[in-house]
C-alpha positions as protocol buffer text, in pm:
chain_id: "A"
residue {
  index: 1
  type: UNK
  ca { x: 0 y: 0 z: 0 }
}
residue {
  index: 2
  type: UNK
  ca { x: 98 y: 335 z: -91 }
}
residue {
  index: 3
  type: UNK
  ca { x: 127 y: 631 z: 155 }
}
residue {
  index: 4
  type: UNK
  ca { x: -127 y: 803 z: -40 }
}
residue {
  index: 5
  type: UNK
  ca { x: -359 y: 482 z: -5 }
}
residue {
  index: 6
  type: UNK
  ca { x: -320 y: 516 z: 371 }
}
residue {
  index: 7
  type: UNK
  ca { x: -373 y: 884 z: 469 }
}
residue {
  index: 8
  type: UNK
  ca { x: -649 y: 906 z: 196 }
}
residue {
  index: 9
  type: UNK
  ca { x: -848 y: 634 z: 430 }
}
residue {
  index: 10
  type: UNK
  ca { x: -830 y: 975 z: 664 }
}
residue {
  index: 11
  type: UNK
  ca { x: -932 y: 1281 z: 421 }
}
residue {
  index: 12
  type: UNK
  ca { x: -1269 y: 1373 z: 617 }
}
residue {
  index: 13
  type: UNK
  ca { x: -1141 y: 1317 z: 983 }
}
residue {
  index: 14
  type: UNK
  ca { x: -1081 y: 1592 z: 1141 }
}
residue {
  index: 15
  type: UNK
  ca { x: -783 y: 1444 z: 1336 }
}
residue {
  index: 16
  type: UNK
  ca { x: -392 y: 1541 z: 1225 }
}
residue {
  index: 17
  type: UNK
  ca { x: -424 y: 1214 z: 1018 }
}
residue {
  index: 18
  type: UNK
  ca { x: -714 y: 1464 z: 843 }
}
residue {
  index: 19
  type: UNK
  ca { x: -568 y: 1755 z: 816 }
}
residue {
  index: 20
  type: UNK
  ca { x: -211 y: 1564 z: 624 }
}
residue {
  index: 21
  type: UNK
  ca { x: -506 y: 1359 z: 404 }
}
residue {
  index: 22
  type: UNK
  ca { x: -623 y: 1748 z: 289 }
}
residue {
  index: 23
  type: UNK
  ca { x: -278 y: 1855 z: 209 }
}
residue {
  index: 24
  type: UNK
  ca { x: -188 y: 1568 z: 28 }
}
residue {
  index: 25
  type: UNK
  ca { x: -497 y: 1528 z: -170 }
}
residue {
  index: 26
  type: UNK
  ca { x: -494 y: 1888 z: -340 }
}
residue {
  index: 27
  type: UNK
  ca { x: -114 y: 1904 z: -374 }
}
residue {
  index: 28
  type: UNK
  ca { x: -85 y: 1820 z: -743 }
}
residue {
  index: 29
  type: UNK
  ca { x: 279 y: 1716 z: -705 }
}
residue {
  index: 30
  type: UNK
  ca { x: 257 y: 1490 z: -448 }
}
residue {
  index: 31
  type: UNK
  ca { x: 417 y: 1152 z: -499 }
}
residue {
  index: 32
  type: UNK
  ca { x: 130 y: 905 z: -496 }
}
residue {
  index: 33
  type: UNK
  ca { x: 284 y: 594 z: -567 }
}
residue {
  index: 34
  type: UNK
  ca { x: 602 y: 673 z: -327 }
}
residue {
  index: 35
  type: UNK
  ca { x: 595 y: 395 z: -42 }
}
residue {
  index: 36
  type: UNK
  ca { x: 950 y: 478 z: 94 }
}
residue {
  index: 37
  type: UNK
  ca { x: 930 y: 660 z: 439 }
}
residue {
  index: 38
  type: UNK
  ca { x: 1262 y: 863 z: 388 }
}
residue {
  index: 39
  type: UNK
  ca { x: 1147 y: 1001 z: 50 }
}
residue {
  index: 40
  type: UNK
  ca { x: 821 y: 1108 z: 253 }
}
residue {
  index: 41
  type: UNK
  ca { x: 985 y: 1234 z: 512 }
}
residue {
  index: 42
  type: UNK
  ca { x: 1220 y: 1447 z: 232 }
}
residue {
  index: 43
  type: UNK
  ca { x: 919 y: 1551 z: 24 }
}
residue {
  index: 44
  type: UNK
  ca { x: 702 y: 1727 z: 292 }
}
residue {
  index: 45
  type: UNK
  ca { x: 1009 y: 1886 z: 427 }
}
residue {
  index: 46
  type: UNK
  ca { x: 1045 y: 2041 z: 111 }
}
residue {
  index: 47
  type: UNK
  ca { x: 731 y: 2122 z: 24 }
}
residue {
  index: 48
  type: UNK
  ca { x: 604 y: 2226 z: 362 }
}
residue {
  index: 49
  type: UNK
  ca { x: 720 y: 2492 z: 623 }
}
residue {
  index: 50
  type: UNK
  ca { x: 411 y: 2502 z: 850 }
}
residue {
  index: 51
  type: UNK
  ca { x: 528 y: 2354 z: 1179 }
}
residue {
  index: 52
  type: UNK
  ca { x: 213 y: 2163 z: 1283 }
}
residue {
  index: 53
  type: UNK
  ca { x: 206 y: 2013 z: 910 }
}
residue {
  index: 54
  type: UNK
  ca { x: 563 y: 1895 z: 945 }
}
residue {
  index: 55
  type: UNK
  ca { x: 503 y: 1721 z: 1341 }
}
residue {
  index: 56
  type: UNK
  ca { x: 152 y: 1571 z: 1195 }
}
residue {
  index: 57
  type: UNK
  ca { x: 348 y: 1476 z: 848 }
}
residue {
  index: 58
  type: UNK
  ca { x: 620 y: 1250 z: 1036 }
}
residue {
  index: 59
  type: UNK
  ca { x: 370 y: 1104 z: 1286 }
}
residue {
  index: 60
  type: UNK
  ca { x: 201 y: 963 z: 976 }
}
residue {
  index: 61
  type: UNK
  ca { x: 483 y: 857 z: 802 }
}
residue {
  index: 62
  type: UNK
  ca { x: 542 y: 631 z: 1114 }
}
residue {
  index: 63
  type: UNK
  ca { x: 250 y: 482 z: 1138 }
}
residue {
  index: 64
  type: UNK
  ca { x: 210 y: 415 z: 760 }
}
residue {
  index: 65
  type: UNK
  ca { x: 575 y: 261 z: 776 }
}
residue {
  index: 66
  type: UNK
  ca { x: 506 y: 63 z: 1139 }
}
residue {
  index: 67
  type: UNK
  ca { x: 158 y: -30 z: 919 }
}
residue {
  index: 68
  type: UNK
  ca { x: 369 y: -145 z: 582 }
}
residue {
  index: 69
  type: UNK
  ca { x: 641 y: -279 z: 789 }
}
residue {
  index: 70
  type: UNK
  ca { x: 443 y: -510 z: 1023 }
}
């Protein structure tokens, strides 16, 4: 499963898992087939500067790779 699979499970919560679903379904660039947790982790620090987004962004990523990883 994709990362994009996973948070989109979360798009109408209104939870941090939410609020990264929203940002990563309207960003247009956003790597939807990418799996690997570093490239995650590099993408929304590079695309995102918003502090919350960033905290919310790697609490995802770990439970998406503690998820795939399992």
């Amino acid at each position: 499963m994709t990362f994009y699979e996973f948070i989109y499970r979360f798009l109408e919560d209104d939870t941090p898992l939410g609020y990264i679903a929203h940002h990563v379904h309207t960003d247009s660039e956003f790597p939807i087939d990418e799996t690997c947790a570093h490239s995650l982790f590099n993408y929304f620090n590079a695309k995102y500067v918003e502090h919350d987004l960033l905290e919310y962004a790697k609490r995802a990523i770990s439970i998406y790779d503690d998820i795939n990883c399992a």
